[in-house]
N, C-alpha and C positions, 0 to 999 in steps of 0.2 A: 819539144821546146823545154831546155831547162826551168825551173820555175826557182825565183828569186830568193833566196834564203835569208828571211831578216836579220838584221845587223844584230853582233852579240851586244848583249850588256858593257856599258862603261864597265872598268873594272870598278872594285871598291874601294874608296880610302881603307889603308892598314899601314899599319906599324910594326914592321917584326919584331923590331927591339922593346918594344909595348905590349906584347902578346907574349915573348920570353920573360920579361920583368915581373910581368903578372904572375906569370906559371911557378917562376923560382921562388916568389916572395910566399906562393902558396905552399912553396915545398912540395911540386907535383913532378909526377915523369910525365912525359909525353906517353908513356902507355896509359896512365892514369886521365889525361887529358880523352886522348883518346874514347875511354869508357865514359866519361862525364858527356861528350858530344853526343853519342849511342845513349845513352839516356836521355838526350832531346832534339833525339831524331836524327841526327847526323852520321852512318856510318862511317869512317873512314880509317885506316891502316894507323901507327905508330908514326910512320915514314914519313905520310901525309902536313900531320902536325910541327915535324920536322922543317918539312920544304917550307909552308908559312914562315915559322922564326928563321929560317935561313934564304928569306925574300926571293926564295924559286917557285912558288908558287902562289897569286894570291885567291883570298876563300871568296866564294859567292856570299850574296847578302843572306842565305837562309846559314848557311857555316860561322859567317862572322859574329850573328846572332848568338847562334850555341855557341859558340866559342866565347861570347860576354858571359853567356849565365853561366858557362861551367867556369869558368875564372872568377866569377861573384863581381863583374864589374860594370859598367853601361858601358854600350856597343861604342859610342865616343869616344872613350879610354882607348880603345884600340887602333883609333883610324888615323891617329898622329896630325891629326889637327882638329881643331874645330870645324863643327859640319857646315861646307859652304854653298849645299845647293837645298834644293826640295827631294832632294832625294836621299840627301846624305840626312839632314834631318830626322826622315822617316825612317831610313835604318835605326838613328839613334834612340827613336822612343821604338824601339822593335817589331815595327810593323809591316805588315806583307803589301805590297798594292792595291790589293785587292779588302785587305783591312782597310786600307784608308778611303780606300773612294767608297768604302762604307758609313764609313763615321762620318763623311762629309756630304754624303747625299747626292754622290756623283757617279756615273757610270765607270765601269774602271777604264773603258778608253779617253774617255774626257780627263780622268786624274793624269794619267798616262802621257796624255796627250802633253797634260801644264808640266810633268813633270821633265820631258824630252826637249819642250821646246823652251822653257819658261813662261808660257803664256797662260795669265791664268783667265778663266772666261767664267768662276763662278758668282753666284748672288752675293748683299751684302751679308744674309745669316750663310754661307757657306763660308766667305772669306771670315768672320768671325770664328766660326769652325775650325777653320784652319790654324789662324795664332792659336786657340785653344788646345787643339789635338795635339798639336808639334810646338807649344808653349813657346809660340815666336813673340819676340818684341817688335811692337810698330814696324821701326826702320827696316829690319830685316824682312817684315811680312812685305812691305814695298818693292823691296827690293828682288825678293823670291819668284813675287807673282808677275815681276817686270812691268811694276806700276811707276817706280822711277822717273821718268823722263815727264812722262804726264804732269804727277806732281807737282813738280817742280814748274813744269811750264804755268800752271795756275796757280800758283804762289806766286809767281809774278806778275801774273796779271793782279792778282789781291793788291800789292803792295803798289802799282800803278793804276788804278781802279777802285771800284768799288767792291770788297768784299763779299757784299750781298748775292752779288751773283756765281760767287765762286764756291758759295755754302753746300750747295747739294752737290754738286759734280765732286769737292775733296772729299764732301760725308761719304760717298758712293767708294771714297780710295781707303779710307781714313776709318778707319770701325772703331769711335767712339762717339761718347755722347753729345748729340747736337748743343749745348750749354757748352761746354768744354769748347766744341770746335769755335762757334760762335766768339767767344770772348776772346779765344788763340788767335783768330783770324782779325778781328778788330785790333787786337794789341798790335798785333802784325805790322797794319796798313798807316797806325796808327803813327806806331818807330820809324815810319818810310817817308810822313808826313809833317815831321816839324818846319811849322812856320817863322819864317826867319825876317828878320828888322832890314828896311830899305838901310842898303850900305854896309849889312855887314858881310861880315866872309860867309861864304859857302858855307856847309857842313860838308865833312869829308864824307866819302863813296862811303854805300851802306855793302853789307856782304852781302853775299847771294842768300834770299829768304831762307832757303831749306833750312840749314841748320840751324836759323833763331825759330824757326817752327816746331823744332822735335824739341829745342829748349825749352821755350814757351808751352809747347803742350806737355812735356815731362814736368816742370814748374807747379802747371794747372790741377795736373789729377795729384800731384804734392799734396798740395795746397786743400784738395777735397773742393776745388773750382765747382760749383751747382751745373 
């Protein structure tokens, strides 16, 4: 019985026209390129470096790596966008898989795991870990670890509810300081809840909470909120 051969790698975000641009501005040959990858660990031909900038070939995450430091540039300069996943990320602070679900106190099938499917299943000091290592903001760490939908479901129960009980469950999404969350969450529920005089008009529809919450907490830690 044949046996199943695991699926290759996503390719990598790259940029030919970004990895030429670099090259040129350095005043490099591609044989020079060449030699620069072979000093961190990358053997590959002249021809090789070629295929890259002429979009016939793209580099694996350990190639595109040395291909940043010998160009003197972060592995993101090359990948012609900004990095949109947990994986694309972790290329960019140049890390190997096995590096990261170091730093983060995970096994590397568990990192592997959050990284393939989106799901992330760490603690709240790992998920801390994580904005830190790969220096994500809030929104994005939500977003990465496919805490999204959650979120937002109990930001509205906040803003239709009582707050109080939505305090531990967003701390648990949310890795900042309970003071912070606390007073975000109050203001929150607060904006949702003005009281209005017999007879007068309505007030108009409020937005969906999410985004007065990343305002509000962006505001807070402004402010140095306690």
């Amino acid at each position: 019985m044949r046996r199943r051969q695991p699926p290759a790698p996503a390719p990598v975000p790259f940029s030919p026209a970004a990895a030429r641009a670099h090259r040129t501005a350095l005043g490099l040959t591609v044989d020079q390129v060449a030699d620069g990858l072979a000093a961190h660990g990358v053997r590959l031909l002249p021809g090789h470096v070629l295929g890259w900038e002429d979009g016939l070939l793209p580099p694996t995450e350990e190639q595109l790596i040395a291909l940043a430091r010998t160009l003197w540039c972060p592995p993101a300069h090359l990948m012609g966008a900004a990095p949109a996943t947990l994986r694309d990320h972790r290329i960019a602070h140049e890390l190997t898989p096995d590096q990261a679900a170091r730093l983060l106190g995970l096994t590397l099938t568990a990192y592997l795991r959050a990284e393939t499917t989106g799901h992330w299943t760490g603690n709240e000091d790992q998920t801390r870990l994580l904005a830190r290592v790969l220096a994500l903001d809030l929104p994005t760490l939500i977003r990465l670890t496919g805490r999204t939908a959650d979120l937002e479901a109990r930001l509205r129960q906040v803003v239709q509810g009582r707050w109080q009980a939505q305090l531990h469950p967003i701390a648990r999404l949310v890795p900042v300081a309970p003071a912070v969350l606390e007073h975000v969450l109050a203001t929150l529920q607060s904006e949702h809840h003005t009281p209005t005089s017999w007879g007068t008009a309505p007030p108009p529809p409020r937005p969906e909470p999410a985004p007065r919450f990343w305002r509000l907490l962006a505001e807070a830690e402004a402010d140095g909120t306690p």
